[in-house]
ZARO-589061 format. One record per residue: x, y, z of N, C-alpha, C in turn; residue in three letters. Coordinates in steps of 0.02 Angstrom, whole numbers, padded with zeros to 5 digits, always signed. Atoms other than C-alpha are relative to their C-alpha. Example, Ala and Ser with C-alpha at 12.3 -4.5 7.8 and 13.67 -1.06 7.14 Angstrom:
+00045-00059+00000+00615-00225+00390+00045+00060+00000ALA/-00042-00059-00003+00684-00053+00357-00039+00055+00037SER/
***
This chain:
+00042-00060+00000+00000+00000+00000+00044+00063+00000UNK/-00036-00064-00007+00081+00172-00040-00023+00035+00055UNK/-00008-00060-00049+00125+00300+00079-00031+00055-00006UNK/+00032-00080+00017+00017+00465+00105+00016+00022-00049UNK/-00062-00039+00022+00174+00547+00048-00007-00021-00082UNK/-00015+00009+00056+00180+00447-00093-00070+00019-00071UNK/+00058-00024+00027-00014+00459-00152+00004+00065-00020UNK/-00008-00067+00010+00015+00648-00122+00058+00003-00062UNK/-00040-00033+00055+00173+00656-00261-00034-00044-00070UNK/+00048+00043+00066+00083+00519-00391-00059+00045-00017UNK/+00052-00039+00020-00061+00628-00376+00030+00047-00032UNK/-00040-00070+00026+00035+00797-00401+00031-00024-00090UNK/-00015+00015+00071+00094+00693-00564-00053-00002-00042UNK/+00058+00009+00033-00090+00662-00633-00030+00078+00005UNK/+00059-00066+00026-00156+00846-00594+00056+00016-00046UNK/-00024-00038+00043-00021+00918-00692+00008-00023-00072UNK/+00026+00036+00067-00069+00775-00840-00060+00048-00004UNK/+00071-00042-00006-00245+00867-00814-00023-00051+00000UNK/+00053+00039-00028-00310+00696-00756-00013+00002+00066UNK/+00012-00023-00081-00379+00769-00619-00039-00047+00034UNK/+00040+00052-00023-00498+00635-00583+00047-00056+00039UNK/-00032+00062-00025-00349+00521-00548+00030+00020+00050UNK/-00010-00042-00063-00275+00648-00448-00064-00013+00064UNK/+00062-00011-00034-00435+00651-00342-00001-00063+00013UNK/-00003+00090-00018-00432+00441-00312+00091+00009+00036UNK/-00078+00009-00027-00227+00465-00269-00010+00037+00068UNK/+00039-00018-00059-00281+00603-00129-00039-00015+00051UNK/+00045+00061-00038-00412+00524-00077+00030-00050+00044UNK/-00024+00058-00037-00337+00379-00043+00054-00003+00045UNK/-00037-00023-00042-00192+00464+00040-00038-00001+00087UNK/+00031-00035-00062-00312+00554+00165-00038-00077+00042UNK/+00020+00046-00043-00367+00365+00222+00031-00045+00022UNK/-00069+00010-00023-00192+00347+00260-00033-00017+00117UNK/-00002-00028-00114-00184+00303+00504+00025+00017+00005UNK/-00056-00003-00036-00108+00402+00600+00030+00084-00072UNK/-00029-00034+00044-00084+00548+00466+00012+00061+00035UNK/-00011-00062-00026+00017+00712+00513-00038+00035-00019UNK/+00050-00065+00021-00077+00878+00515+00013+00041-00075UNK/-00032-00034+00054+00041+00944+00383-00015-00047-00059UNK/+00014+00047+00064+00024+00796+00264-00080-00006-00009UNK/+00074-00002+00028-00162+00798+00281-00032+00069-00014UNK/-00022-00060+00032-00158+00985+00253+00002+00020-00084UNK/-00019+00006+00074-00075+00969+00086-00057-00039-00030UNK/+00056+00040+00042-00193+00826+00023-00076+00008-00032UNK/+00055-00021-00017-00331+00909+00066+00001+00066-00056UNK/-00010-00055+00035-00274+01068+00001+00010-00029-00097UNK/-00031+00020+00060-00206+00984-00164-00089-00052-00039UNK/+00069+00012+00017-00376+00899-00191-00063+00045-00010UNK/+00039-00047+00022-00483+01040-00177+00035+00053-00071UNK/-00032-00044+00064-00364+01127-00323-00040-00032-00048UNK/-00015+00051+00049-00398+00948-00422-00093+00001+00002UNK/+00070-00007+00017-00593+00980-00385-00016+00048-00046UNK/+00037-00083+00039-00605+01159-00446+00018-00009-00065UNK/-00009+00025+00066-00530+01088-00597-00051-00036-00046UNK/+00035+00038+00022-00650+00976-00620-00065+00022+00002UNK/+00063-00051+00012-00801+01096-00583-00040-00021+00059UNK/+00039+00006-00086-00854+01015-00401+00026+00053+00046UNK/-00025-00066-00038-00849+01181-00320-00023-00015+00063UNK/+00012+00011-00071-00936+01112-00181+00046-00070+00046UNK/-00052+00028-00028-00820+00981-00132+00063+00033+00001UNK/-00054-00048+00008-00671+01085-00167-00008+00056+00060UNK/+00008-00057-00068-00746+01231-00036-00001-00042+00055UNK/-00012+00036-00070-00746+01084+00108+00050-00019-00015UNK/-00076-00002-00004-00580+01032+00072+00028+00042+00007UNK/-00033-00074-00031-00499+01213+00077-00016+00006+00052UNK/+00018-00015-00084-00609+01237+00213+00027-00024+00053UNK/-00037+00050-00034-00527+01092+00298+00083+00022+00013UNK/-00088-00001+00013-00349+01133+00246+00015+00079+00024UNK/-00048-00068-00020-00357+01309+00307+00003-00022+00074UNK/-00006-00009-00083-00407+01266+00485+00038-00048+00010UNK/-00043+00029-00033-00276+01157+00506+00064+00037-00013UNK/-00065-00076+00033-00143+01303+00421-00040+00031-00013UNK/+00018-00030+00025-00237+01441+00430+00034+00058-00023UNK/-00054-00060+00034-00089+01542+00350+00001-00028-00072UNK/+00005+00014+00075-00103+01431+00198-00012+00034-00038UNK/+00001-00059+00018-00095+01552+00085-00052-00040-00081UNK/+00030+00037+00045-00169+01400-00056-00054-00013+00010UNK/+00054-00001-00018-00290+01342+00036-00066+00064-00003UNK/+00041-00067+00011-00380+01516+00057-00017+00026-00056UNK/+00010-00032+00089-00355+01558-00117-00045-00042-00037UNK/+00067+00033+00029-00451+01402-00158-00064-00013+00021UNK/+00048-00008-00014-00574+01408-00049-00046+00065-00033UNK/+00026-00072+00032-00610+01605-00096-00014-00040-00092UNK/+00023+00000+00064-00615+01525-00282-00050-00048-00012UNK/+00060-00008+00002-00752+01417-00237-00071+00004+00009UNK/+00066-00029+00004-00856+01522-00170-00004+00038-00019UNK/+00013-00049+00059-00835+01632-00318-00063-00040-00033UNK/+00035+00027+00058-00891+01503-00416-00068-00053+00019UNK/+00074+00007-00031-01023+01461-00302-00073+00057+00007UNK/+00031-00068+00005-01094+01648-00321-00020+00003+00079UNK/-00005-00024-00042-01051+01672-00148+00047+00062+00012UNK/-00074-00032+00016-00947+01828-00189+00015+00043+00058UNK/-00022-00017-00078-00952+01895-00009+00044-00032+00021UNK/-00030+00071-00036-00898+01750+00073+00065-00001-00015UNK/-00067+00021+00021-00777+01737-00048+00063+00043-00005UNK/-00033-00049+00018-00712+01899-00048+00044+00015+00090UNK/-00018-00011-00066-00701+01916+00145+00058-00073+00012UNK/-00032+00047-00020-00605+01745+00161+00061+00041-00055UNK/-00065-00029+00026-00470+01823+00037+00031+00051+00030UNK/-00013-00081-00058-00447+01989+00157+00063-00003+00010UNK/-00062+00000-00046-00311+01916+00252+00052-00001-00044UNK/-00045+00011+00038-00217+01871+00107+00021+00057-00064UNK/+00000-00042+00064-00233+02045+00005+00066+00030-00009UNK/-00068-00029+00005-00055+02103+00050+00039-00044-00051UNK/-00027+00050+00000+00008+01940-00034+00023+00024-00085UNK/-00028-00030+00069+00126+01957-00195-00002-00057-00060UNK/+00011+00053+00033+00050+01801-00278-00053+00028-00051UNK/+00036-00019+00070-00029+01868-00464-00065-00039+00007UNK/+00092+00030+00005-00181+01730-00442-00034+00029+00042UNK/+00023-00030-00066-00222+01797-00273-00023+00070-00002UNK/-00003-00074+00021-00199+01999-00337-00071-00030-00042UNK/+00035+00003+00069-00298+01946-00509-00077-00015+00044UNK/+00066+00015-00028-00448+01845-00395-00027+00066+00044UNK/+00004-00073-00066-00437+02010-00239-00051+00049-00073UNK/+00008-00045+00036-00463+02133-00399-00084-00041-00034UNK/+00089+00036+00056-00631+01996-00503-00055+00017+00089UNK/+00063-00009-00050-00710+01996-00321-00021+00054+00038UNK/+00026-00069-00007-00714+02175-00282-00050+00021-00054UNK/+00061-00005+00033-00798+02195-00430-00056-00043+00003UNK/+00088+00048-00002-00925+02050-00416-00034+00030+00067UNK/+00036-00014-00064-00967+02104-00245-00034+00083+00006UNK/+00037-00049+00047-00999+02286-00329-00065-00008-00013UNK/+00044+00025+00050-01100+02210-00459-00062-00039+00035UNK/+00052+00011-00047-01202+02122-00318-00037+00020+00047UNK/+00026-00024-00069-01232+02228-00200-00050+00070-00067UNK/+00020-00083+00018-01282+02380-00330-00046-00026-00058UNK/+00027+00019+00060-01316+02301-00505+00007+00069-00061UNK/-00019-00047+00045-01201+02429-00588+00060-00028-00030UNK/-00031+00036+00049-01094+02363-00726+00038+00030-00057UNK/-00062-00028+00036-00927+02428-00827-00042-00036-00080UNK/+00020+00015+00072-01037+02378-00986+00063-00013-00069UNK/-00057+00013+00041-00899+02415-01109+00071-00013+00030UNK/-00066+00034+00007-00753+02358-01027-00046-00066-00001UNK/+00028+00048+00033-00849+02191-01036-00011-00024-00042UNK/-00014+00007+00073-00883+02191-01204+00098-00008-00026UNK/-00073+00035+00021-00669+02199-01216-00005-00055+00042UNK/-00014+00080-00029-00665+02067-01095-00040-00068-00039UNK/+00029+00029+00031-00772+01984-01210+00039-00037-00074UNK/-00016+00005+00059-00664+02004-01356+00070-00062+00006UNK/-00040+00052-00041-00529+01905-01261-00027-00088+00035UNK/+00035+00050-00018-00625+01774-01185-00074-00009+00023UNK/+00060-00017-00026-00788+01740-01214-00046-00027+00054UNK/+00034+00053-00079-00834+01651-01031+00032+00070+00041UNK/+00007-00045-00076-00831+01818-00921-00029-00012+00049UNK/+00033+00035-00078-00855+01805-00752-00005+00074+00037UNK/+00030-00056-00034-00954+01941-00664-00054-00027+00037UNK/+00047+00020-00027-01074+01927-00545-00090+00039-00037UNK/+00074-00027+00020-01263+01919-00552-00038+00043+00055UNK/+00022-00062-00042-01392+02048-00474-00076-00010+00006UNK/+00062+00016-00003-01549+02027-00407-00049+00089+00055UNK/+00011-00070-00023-01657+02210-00365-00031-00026+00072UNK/+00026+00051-00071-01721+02190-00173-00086+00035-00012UNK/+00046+00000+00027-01878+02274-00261-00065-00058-00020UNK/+00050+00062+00011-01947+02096-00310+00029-00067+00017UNK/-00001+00060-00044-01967+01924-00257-00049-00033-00028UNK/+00037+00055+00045-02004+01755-00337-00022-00039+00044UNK/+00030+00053-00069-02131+01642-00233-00055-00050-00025UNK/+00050+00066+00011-02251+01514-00245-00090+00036+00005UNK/+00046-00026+00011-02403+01581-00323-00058-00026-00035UNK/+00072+00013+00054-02581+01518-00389-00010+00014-00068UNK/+00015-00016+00086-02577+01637-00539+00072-00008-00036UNK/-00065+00018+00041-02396+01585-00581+00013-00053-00081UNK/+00030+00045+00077-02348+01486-00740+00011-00093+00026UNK/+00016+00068-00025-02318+01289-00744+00051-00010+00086UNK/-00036+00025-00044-02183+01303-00614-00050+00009+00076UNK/+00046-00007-00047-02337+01369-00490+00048+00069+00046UNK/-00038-00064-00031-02232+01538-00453-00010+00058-00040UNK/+00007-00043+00023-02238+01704-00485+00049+00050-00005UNK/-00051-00041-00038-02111+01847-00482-00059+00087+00017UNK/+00069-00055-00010-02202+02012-00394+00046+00041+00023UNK/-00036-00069-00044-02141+02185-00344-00019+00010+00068UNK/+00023-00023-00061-02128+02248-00176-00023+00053+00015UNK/+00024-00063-00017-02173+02398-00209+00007+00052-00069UNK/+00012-00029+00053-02207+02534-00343+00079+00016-00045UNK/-00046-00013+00013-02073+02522-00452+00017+00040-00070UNK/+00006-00033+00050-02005+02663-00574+00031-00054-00081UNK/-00022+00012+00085-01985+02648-00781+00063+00002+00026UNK/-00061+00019-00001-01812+02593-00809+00040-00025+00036UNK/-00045+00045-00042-01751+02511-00655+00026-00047-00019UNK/-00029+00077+00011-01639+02354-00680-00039-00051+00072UNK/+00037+00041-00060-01731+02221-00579+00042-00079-00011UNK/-00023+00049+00023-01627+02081-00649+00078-00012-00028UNK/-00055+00033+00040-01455+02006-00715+00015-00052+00005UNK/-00004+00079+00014-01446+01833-00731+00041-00027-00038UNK/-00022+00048+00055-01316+01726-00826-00015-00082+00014UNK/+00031+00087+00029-01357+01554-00888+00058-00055+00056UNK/-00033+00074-00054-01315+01400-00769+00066-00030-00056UNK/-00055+00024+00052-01218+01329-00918+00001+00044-00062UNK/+00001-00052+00056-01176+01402-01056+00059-00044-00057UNK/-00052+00036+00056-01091+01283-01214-00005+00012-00064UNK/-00015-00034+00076-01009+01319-01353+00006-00091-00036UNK/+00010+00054+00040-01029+01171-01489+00060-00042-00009UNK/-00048+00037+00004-00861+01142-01502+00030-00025+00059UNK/-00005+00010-00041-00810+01124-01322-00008-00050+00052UNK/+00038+00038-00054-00919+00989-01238+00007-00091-00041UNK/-00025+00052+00011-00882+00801-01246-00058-00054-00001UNK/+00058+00046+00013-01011+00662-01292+00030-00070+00046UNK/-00002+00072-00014-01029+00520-01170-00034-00055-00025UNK/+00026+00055+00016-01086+00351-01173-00091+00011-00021UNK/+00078-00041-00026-01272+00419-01102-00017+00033-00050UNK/-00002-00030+00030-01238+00539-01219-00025-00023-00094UNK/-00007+00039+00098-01239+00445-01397-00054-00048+00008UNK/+00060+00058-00010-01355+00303-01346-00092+00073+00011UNK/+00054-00023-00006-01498+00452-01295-00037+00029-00068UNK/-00003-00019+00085-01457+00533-01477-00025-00027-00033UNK/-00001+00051+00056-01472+00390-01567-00082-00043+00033UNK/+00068+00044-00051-01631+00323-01467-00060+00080-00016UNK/+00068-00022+00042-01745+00480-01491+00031+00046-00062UNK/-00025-00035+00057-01642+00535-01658-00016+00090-00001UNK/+00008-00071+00016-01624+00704-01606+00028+00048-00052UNK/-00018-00031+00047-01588+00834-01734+00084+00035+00009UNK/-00058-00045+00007-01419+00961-01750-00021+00053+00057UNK/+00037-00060-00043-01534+01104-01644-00001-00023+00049UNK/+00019+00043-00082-01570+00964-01511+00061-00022+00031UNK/-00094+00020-00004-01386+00901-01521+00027+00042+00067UNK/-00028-00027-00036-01353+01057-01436-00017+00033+00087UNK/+00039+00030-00070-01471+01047-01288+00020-00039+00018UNK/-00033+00045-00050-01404+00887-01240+00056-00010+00027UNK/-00062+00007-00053-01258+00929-01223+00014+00052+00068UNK/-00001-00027-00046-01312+01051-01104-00023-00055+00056UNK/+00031+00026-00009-01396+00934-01040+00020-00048+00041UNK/-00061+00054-00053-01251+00813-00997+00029+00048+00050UNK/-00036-00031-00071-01153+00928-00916-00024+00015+00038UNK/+00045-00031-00047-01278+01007-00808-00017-00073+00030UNK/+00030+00071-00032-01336+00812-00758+00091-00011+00041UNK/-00068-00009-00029-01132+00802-00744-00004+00044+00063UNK/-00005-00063-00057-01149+00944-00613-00014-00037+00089UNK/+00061+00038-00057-01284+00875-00518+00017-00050+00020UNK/-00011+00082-00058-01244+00696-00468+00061-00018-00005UNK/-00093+00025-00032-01043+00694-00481+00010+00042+00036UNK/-00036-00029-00042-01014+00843-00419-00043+00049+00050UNK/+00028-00022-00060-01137+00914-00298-00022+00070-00003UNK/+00014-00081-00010-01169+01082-00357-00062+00016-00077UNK/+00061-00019+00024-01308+01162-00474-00071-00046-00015UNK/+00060+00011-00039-01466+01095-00365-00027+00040-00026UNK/+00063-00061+00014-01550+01267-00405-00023-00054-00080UNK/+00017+00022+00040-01569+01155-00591-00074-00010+00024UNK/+00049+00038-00018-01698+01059-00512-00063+00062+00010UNK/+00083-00062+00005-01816+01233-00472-00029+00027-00057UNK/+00050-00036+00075-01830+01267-00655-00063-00039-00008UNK/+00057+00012+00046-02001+01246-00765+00007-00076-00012UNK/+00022+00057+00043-02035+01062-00773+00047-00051+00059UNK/-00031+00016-00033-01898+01025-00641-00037-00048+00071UNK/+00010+00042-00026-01928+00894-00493-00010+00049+00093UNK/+00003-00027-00032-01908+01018-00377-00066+00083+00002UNK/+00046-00045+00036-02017+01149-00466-00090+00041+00046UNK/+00088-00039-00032-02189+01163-00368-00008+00027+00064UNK/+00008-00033-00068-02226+01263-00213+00051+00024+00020UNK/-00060-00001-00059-02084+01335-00187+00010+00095-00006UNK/+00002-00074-00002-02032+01523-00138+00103-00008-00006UNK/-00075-00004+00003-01849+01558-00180+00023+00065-00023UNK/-00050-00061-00032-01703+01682-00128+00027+00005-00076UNK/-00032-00035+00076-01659+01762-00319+00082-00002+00022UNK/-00065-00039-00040-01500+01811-00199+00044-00053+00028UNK/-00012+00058-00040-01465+01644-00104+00087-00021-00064UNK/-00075+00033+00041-01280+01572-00178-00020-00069+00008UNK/+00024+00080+00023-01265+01387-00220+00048-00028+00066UNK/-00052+00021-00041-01163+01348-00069-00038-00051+00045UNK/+00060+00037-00078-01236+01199+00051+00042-00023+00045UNK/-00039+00015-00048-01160+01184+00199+00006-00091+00042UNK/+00003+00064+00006-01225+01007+00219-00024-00037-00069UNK/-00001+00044+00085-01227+00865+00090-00090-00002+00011UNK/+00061+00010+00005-01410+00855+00028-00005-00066-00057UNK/+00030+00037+00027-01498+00718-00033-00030+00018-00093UNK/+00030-00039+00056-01517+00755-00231-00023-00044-00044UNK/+00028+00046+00046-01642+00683-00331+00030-00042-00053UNK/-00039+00030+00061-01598+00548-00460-00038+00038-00042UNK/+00017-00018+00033-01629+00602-00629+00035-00028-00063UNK/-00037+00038+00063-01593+00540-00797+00019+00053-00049UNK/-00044-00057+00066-01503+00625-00951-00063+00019-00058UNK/+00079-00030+00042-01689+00608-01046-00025+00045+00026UNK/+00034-00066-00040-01757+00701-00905+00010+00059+00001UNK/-00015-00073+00031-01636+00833-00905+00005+00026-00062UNK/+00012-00035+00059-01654+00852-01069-00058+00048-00035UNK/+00071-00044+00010-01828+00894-01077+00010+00067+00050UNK/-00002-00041-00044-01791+01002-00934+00045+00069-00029UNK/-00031-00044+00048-01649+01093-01052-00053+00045-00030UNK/+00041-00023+00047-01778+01109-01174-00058+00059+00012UNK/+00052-00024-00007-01896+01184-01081+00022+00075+00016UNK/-00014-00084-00032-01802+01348-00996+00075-00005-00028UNK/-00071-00041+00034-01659+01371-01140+00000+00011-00062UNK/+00012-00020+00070-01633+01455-01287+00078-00014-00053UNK/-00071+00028+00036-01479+01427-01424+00000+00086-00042UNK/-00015-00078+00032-01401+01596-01517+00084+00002-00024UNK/-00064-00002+00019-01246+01609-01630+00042+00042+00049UNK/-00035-00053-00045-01101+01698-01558+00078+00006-00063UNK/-00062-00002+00041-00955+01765-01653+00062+00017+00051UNK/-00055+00000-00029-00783+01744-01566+00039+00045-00030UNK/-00039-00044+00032-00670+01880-01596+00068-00004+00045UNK/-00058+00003-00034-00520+01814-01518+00055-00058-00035UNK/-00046+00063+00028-00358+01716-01553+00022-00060+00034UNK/-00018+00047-00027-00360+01598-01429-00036-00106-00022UNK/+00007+00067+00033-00334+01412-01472-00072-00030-00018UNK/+00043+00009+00019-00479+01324-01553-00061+00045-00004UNK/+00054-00064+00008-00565+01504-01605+00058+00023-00045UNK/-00051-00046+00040-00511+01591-01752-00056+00077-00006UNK/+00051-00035+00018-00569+01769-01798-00063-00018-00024UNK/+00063+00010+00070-00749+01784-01867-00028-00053-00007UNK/+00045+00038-00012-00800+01619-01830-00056-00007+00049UNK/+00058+00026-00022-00964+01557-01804-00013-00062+00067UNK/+00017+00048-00053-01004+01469-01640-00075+00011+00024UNK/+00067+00004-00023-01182+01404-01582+00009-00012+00073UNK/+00009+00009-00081-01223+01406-01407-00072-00026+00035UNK/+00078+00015-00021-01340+01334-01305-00003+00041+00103UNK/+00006-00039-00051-01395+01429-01143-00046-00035+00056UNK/+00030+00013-00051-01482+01369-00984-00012+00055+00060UNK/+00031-00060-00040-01587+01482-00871-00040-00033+00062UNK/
***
């Protein structure tokens, strides 16, 4: 049986393959090492939540940091990955206040994250928005990351005259022409070329012969099911239109995706979420205007969007 020690450097060899998954079994299996020092379970811990956020389980990744700071809470890694994800949990408080301690720090990821979560926490608290520098940040990469904004004006709840989901959204009070009451970006968001066809994937295709248009729903479709039952994070899925979670319910526009305990999450199948795609997303070309790898000027990319 290998040594902590040793799990911990075999792993460190697989994240930097970018098989982070194997990383994540090498860790693992470290941390069920007897008898393990504080410092070696520290690292593992810490080095596993990196090998999550990689992999897009932001909620396992924020209990591992979480873990690895309070046993070093000077870790200067740990903190940085925790703060990144409860960025990417749209906790941008949380995430911004857990970086504090570390703002003196002369580490460029740490500066670069300090500088995205001042602005998200802006952008959340006000729902005022650098419009055109966005658009350049756009021209560079088109997956910006800003936060979303919800007005404290209105509030979505569980309503009689609502539509199928049995909700409504209602003002709290007289509100003027032109307010922003909203900013929302899409749970997923895939570009055609980007997203990987599984097994689930090709057998569902080929079983109700979906079209090129539908193609690109399912593959929202996987990943978002991907989300949900590997990695523990976008539950809110389940409150959309048609969703399992869907009826009676009153929900926080504002609330982050963060759960502090593991919840029980419905099974669901890749047909299911597909209809569920179908039902609250829309698809819309997009022209890339950047030079980064697999994007040339001026090409055409389809997207599919989830709301």
């Amino acid at each position: 049986m290998p040594t902590s020690h040793q799990c911990k450097e075999v792993g460190n060899e697989h994240f930097k393959e970018g098989r982070f998954e194997d990383a994540i079994g090498l860790y693992t299996e470290g941390l069920t090492q007897p008898n393990l020092d504080s410092n070696i379970r520290a690292a593992l811990l810490c080095n596993r939540a990196a090998a999550f956020l990689k992999s897009g389980a932001y909620q396992h990744a924020r209990r591992d940091a979480q873990l690895a700071l309070q046993l070093e809470p000077s870790n200067e890694k740990a903190r940085f990955r925790l703060s990144s994800s409860l960025f990417h949990l749209r906790a941008y408080e949380a995430a911004l206040e857990t970086l504090r301690p570390a703002q003196r720090s002369h580490d460029a990821h740490i500066q670069a994250l300090l500088f995205k979560l001042i602005i998200c926490v802006q952008e959340f608290r006000t729902g005022q928005y650098d419009v055109a520098k966005m658009q350049e940040e756009a021209k560079i990469n088109p997956r910006i990351s800003h936060a979303d904004y919800c007005s404290d004006l209105i509030e979505l709840r569980n309503s009689n005259l609502g539509g199928k989901g049995g909700r409504g959204l209602y003002a709290k009070t007289a509100i003027a022409a032109g307010t922003l009451l909203i900013v929302s970006k899409a749970l997923f968001c895939v570009f055609e070329n980007e997203s990987e066809r599984t097994a689930d994937f090709l057998s569902l295709q080929q079983t109700l012969r979906i079209p090129k248009e539908g193609e690109r729903a399912l593959r929202v479709a996987d990943q978002a099911l991907s989300s949900l039952s590997k990695h523990a994070c976008s539950r809110a899925i389940l409150n959309l239109e048609g969703g399992v979670d869907s009826v009676g319910l009153d929900i926080d526009l504002k609330k982050s995706d963060v759960n502090e305990q593991d919840e029980d999450v419905p099974r669901i199948s890749l047909k299911q979420m597909f209809y569920l795609v179908i039902r609250n997303s829309y698809s819309l070309p997009f022209k890339a205007w950047t030079k980064r790898k697999n994007f040339s000027k001026g090409t055409e990319f389809s997207t599919y969007l989830l709301f």
